[in-house]
C-alpha positions in Angstrom: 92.3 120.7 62.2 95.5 119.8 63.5 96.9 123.5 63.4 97.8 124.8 66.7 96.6 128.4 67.3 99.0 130.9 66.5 98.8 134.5 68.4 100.4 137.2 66.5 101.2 139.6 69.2 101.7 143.3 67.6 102.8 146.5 69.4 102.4 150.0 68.1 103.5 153.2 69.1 103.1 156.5 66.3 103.0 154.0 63.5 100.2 156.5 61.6 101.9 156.0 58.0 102.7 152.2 58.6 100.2 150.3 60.8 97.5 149.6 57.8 99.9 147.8 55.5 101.5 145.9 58.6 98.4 144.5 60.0 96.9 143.5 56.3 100.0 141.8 55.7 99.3 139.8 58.7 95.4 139.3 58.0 96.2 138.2 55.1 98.2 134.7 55.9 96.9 131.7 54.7 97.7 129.9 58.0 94.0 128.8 59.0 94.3 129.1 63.0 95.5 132.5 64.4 94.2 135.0 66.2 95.9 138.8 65.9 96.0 140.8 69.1 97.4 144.5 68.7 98.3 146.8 71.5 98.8 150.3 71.0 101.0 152.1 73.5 99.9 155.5 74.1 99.9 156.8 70.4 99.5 160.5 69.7 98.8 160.3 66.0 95.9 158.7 64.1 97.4 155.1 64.4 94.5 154.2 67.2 91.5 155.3 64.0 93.6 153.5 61.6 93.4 150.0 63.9 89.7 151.0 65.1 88.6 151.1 61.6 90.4 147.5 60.8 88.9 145.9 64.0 86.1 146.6 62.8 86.1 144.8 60.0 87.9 141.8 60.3 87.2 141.4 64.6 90.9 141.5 66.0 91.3 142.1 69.5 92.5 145.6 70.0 94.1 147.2 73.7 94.8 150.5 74.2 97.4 151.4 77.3 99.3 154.5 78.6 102.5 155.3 77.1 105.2 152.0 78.7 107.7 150.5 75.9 107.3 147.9 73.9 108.3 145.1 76.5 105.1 146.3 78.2 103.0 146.5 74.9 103.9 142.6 74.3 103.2 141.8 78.1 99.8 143.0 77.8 99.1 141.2 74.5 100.5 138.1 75.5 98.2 138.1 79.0 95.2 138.0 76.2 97.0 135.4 74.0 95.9 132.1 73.9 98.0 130.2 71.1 100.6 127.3 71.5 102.9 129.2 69.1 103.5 133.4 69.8 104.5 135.2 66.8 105.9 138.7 67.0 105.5 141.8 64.0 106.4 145.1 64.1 104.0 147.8 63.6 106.3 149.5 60.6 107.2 146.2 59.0 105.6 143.6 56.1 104.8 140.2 57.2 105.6 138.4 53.8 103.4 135.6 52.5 103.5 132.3 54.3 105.2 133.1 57.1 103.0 131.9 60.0 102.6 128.6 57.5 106.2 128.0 57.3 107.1 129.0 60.9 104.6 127.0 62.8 105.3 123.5 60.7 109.1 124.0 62.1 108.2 124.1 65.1 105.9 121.2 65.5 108.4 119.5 63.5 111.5 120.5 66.4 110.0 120.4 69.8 113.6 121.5 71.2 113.1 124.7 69.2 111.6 128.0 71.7 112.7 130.6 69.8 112.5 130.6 65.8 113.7 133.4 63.0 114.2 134.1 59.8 115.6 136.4 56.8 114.2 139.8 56.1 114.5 142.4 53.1 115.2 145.8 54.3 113.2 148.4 52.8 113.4 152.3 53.1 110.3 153.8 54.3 108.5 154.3 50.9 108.6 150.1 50.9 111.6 150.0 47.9 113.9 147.2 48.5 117.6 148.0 49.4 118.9 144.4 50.2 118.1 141.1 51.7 119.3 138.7 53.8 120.5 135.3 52.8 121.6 132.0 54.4 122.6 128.3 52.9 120.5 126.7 55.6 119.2 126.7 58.7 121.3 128.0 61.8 121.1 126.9 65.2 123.1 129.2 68.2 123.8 128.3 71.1 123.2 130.6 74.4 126.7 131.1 74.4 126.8 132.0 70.5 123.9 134.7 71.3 125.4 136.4 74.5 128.9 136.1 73.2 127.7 137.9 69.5 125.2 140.1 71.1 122.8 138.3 68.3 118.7 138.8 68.7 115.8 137.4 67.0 114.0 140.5 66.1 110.5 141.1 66.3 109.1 140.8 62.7 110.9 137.1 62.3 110.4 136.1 66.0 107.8 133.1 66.2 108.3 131.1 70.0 107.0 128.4 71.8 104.2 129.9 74.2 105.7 127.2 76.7 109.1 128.6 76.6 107.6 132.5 76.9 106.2 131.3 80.2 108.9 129.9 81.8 110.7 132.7 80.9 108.5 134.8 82.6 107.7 137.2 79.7 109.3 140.3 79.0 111.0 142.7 81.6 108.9 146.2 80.8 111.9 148.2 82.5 114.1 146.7 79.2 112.5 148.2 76.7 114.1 146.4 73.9 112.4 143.5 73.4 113.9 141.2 71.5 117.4 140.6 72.7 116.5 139.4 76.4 113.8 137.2 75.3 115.8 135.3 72.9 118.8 135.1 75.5 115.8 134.2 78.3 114.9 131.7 76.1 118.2 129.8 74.6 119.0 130.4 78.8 116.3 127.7 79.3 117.9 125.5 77.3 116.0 125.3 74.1 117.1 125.8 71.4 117.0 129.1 68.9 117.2 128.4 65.2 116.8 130.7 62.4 115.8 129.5 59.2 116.9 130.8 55.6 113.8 131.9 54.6 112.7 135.8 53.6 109.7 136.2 56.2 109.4 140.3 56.6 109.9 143.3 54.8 112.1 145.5 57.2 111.6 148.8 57.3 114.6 151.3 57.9 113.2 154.6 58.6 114.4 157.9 60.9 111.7 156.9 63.3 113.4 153.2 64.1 114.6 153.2 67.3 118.5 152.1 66.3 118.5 155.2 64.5 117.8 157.6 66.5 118.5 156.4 70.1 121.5 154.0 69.8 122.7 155.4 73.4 119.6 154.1 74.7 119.6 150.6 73.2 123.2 150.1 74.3 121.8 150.6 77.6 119.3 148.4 77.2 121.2 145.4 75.7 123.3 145.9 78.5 120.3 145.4 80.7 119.9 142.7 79.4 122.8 140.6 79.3 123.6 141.6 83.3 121.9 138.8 84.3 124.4 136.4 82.4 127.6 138.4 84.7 129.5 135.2 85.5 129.1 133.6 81.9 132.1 132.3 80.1 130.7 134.7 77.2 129.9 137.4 78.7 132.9 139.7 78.1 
């Protein structure tokens, strides 16, 4: 009692040798109030019998769409989300321990928080470590900080304020990056975006990710999204 609901919001596109760890990792948590809605996004490999056969045990909601992006993946889980907090995980990463605990206490502790992160250790795509991320404390950035820096709260950290989401008016599926224009929709709102020192995911670096293999496209993308912020002081 006392717990808001958390919906954990995952997207997954040809995640085969990946999607079973990630969405254990999130069954797993030992917040007691979430609900875990995955989407799958026209997948040609076996991910779709890999999440059937885990729906069926532990009762997840599961949606299946044509082929659209990720933006459009997290639009169609969050129209079936129902929690006061929205957490985001990536269908190749590791939700480490406690993270929904630790992410959803900060936020009912800082109402002026929309959009909160963390640290992650990147992994290679057999799961061995090859660094992590650290911080002294916890940061808080600005909307100018974010535009100016380029900087985005990425999917497997990402938890938000379901309030703030709305008001943003979810994610734009023609950007199909996700997580750079929601957390400059957001800090644009005026709330704040803080990122807290704490290791919450295992990050997986792999030839599939798209910053590997279709930097091009993400530049075109980021620039998508920043277009709307023209006139900003920061925006050059």
């Amino acid at each position: 009692m006392g717990k808001p609901l958390i919906s954990v919001l995952v997207p997954c596109y040809n995640r085969e040798r990946y999607i079973e760890e990630a969405l254990l990792s999130i069954l797993e948590q030992d917040y007691p109030n979430f609900e875990l809605i995955v989407v799958d996004d026209g997948s040609q490999d076996s991910s779709v019998e890999k999440i059937e056969r885990l729906r069926q045990h532990y009762g997840f909601q599961f949606y299946r769409q044509a082929n659209q992006g990720v933006s459009a993946a997290l639009n169609t889980a969050l129209a079936h989300a129902r929690g006061e907090f929205i957490a985001t995980s990536d269908s190749d990463d590791v939700m480490l321990p406690g993270r929904l605990s630790l992410q959803a206490e900060y936020l009912q502790n800082h109402p002026e928080v929309g959009c909160l992160g963390g640290k992650v250790v990147y992994v290679d795509a057999d799961g061995q470590r090859i660094k992590a991320e650290s911080a002294s404390g916890v940061r808080s950035y600005s909307f100018a900080e974010l535009l100016a820096t380029a900087h985005a709260v990425g999917g497997p950290v990402a938890m938000y304020r379901r309030e703030a989401m709305e008001k943003a008016g979810g994610y734009d599926a023609a950007i199909r990056i996700q997580d750079f224009q929601m957390t400059l929709k957001i800090a644009n709102l005026g709330y704040r975006v803080d990122v807290l020192p704490d290791l919450v995911a295992l990050y997986r670096r792999h030839p599939e990710n798209m910053s590997k293999k279709a930097y091009k496209q993400q530049l075109a993308y980021d620039l998508m999204a920043i277009a709307p912020y023209r006139e900003h002081q920061a925006y050059s």
